[in-house]
Residue frames as a rotation matrix with the C-alpha (Angstrom) as fourth column:
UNK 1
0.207 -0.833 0.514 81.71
0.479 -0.371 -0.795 43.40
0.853 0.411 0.322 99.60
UNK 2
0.554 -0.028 -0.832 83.50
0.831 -0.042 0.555 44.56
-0.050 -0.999 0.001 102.07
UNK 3
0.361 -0.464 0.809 85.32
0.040 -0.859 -0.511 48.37
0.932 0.216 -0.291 102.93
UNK 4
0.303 -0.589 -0.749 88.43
0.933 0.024 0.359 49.20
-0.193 -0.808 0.556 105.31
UNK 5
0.752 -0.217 0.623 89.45
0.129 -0.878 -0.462 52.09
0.647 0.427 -0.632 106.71
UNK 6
0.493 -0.563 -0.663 92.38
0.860 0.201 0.469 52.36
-0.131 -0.802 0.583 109.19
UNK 7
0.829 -0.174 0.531 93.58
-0.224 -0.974 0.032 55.85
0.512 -0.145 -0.847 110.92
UNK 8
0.292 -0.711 -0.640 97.02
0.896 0.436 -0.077 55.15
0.334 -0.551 0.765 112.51
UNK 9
-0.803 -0.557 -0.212 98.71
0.587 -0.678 -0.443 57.32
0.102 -0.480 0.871 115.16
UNK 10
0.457 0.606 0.651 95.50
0.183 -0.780 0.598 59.79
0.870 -0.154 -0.468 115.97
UNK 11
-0.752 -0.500 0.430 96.74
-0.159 -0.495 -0.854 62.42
0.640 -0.711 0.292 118.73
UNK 12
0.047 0.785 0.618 93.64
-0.956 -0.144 0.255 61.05
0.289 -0.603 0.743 121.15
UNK 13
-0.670 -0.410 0.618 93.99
-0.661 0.709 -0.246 58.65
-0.338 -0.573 -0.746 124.06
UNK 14
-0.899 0.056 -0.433 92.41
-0.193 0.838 0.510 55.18
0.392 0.543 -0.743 123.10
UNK 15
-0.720 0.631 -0.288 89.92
0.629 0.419 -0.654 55.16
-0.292 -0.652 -0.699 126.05
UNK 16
-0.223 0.740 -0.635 88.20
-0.209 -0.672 -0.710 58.24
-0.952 -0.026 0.304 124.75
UNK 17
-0.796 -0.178 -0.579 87.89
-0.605 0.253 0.755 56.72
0.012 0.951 -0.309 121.35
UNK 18
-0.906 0.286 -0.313 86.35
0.326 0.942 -0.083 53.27
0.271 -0.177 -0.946 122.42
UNK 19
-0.575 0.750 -0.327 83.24
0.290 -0.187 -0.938 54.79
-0.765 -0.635 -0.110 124.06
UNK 20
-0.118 0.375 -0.919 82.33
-0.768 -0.621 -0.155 56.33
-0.629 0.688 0.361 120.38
UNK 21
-0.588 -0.526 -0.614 83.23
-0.809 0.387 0.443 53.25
0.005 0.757 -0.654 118.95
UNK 22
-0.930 0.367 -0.027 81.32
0.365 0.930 0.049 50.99
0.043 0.036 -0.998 120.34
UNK 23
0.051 0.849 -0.526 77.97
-0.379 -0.471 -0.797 53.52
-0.924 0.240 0.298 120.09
UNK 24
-0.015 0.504 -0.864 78.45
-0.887 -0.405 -0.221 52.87
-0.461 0.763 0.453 116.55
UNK 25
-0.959 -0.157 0.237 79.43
-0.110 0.974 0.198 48.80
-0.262 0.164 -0.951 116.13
UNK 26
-0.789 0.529 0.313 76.86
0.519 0.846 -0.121 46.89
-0.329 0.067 -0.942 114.07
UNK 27
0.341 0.751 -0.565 74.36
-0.067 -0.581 -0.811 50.41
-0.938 0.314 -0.148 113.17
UNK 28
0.543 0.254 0.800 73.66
0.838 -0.117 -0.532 50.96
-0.041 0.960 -0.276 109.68
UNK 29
-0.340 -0.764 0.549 76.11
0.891 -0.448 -0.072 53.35
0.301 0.465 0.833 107.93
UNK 30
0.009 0.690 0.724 73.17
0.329 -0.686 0.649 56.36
0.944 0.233 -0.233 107.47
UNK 31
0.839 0.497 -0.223 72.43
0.248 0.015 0.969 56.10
0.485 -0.868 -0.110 111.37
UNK 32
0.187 -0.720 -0.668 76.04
0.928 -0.094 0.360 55.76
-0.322 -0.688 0.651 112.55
UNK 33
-0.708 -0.702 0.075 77.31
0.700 -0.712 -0.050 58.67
0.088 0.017 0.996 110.67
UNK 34
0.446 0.708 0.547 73.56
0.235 -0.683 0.692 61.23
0.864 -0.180 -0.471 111.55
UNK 35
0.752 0.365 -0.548 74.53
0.565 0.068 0.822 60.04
0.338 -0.928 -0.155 114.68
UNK 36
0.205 -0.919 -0.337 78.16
0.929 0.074 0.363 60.70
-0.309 -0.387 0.869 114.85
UNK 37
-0.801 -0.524 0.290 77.97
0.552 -0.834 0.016 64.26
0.234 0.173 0.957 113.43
UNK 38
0.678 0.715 0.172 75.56
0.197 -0.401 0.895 65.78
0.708 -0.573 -0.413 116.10
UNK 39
0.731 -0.348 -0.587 77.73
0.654 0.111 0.748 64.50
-0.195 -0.931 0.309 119.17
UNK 40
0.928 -0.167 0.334 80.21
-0.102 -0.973 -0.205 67.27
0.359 0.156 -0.920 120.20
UNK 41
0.738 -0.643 0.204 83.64
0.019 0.323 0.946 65.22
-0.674 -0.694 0.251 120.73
UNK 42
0.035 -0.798 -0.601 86.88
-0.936 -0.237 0.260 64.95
-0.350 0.554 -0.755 118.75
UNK 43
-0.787 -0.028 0.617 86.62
0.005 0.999 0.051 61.28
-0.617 0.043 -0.785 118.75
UNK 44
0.090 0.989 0.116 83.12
0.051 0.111 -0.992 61.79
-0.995 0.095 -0.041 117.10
UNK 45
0.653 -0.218 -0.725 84.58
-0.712 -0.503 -0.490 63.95
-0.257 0.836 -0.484 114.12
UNK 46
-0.210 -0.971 0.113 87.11
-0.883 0.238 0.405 61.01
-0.420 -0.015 -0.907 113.64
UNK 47
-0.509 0.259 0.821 85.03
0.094 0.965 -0.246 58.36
-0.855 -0.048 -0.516 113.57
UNK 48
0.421 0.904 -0.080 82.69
0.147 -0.155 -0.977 60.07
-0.895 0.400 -0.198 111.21
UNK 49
0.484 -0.522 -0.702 85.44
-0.869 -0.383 -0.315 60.79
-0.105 0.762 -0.638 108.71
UNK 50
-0.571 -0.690 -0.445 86.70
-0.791 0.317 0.524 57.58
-0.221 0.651 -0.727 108.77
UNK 51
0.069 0.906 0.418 83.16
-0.013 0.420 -0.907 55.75
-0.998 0.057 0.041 108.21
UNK 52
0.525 -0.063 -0.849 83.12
-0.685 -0.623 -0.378 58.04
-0.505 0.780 -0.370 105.00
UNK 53
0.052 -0.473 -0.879 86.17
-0.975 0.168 -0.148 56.72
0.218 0.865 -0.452 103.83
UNK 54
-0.675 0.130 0.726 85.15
-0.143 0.943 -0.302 53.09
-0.724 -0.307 -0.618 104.61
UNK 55
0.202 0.923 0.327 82.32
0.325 0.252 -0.912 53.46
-0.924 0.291 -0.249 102.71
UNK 56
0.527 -0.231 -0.818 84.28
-0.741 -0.595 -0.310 54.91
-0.416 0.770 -0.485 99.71
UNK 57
-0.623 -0.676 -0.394 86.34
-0.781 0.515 0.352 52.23
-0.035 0.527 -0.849 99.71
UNK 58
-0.088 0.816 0.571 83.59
0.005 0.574 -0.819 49.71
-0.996 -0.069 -0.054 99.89
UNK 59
0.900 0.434 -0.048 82.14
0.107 -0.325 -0.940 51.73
-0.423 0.841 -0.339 96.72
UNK 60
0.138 -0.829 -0.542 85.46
-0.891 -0.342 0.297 51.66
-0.432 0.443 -0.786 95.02
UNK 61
-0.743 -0.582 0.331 86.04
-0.537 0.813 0.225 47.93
-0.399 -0.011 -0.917 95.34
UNK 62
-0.770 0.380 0.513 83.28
0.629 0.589 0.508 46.70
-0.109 0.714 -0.692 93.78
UNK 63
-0.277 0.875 0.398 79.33
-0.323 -0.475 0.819 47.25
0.905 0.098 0.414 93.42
UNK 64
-0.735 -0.013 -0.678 77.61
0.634 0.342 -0.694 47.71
0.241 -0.940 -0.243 96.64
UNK 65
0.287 0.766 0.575 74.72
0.541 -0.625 0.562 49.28
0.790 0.150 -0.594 97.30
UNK 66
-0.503 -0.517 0.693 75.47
-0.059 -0.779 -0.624 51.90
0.862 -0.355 0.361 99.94
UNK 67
-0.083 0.731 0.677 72.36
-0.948 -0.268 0.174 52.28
0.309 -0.627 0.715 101.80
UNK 68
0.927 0.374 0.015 72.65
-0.299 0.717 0.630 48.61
0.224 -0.589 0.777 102.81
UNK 69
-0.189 -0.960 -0.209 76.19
0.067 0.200 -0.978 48.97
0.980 -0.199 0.027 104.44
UNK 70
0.961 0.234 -0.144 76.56
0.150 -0.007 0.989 47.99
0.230 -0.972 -0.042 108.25
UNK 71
0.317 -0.904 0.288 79.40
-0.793 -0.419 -0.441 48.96
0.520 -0.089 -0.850 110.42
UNK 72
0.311 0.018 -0.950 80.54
0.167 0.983 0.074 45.25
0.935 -0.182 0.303 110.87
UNK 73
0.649 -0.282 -0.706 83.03
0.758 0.313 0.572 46.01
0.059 -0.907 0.417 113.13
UNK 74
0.385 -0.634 0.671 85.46
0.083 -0.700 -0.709 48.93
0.919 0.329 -0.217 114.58
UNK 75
0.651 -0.489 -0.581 88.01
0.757 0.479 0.445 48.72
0.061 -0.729 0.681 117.04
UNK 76
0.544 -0.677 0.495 91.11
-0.812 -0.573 0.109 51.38
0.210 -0.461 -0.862 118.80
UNK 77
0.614 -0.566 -0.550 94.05
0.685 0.728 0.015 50.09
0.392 -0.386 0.835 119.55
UNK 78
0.546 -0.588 -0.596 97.17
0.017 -0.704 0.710 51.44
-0.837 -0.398 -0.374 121.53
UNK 79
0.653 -0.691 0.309 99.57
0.520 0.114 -0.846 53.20
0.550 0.714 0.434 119.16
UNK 80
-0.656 -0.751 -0.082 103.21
0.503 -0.354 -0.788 55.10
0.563 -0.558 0.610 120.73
UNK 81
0.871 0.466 -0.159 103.13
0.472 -0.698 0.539 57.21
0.140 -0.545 -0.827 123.16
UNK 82
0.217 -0.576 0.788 104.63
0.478 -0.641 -0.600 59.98
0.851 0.507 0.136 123.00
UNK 83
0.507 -0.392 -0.768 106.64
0.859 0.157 0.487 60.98
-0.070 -0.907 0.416 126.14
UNK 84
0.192 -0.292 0.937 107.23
-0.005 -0.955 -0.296 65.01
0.981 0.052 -0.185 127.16
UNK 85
-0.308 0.032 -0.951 108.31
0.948 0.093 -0.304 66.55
0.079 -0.995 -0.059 130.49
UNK 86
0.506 0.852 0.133 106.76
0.585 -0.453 0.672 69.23
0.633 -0.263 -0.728 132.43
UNK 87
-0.658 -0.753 0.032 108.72
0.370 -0.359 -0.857 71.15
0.656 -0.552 0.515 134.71
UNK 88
0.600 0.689 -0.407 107.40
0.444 0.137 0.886 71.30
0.666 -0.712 -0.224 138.34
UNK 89
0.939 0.103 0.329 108.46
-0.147 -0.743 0.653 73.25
0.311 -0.661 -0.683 141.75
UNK 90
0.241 -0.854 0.461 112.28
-0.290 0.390 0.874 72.82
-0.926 -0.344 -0.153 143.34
UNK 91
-0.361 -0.781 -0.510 113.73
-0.912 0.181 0.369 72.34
-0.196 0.598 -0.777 139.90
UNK 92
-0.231 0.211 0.950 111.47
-0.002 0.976 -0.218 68.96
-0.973 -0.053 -0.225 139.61
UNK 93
-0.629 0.244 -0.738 109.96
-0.776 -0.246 0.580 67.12
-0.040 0.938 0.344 136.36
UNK 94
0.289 0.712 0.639 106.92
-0.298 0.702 -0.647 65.09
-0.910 -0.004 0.416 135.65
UNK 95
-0.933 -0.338 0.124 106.88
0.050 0.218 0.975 63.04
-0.357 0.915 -0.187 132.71
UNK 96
0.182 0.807 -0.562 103.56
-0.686 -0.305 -0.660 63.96
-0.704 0.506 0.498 130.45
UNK 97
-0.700 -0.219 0.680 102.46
0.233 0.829 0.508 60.78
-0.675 0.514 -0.529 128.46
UNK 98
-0.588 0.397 -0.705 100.63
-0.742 -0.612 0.275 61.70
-0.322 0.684 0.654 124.98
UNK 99
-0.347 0.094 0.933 98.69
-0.203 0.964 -0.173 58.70
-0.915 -0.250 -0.316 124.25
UNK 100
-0.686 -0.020 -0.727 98.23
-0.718 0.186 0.671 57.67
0.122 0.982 -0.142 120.13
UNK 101
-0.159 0.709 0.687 95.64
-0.282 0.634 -0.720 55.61
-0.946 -0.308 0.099 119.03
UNK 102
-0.919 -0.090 -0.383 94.81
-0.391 0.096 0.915 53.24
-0.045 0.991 -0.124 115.91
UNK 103
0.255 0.966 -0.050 91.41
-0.570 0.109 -0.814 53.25
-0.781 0.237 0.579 114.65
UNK 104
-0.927 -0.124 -0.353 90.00
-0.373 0.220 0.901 50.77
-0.034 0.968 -0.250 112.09
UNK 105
-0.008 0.997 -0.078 86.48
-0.545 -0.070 -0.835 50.83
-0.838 0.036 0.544 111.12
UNK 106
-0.953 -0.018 0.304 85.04
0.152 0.837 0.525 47.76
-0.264 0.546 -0.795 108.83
UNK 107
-0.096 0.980 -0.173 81.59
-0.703 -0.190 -0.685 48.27
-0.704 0.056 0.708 106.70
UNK 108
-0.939 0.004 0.344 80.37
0.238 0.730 0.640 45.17
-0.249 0.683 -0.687 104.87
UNK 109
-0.346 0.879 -0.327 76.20
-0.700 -0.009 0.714 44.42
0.625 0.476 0.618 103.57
UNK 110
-0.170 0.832 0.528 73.91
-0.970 -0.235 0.059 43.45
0.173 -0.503 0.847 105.02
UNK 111
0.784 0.399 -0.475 73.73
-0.454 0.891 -0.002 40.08
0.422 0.217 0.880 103.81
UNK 112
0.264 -0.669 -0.695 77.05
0.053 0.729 -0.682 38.90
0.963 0.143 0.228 104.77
């Protein structure tokens, strides 16, 4: 059995995401989420909350033993970006790009 979660639009740039993500690709559920609520990032807390609800929905959709869920697979994509200006010296502006990110985090068993 398989469990999906998917976070759309998070207010954190994709590249800092991806570095958490792939720490946790392929670890046992238990392990990824000890690990992932130690580490002291924003991306960390994100990932670890949507594990969780991966693994709820897992357990929702059918039987499944928890304790033999792997994180198959979890991936970031780009989502908008969100475009501000700044106001700089001499009446100038930068443009300030916000960068958005979709997470989606896959936990199946072991066996499959």
């Amino acid at each position: 059995m398989m469990g999906r979660a998917v976070l759309r639009n998070a207010l954190m740039s994709p590249r800092k995401i991806r570095g958490m993500a792939n720490l946790i690709k392929g670890k046992n559920v238990g392990s990824a989420t000890a690990m992932l609520s130690c580490l002291p990032k924003k991306s960390a807390r994100i990932l670890y909350k949507l594990v969780l609800s991966a693994v709820a929905n897992a357990e929702n959709k059918g039987r499944v033993d928890v304790d033999s869920l792997v994180i198959e697979n979890c991936f970031v994509d780009n989502g908008p970006i969100l475009k501000r200006m700044m106001t700089r010296s001499m009446g100038r502006a930068n443009r300030i790009q916000h960068r958005t990110s979709h997470i989606t985090v896959l936990v199946s068993e072991k066996g499959n």
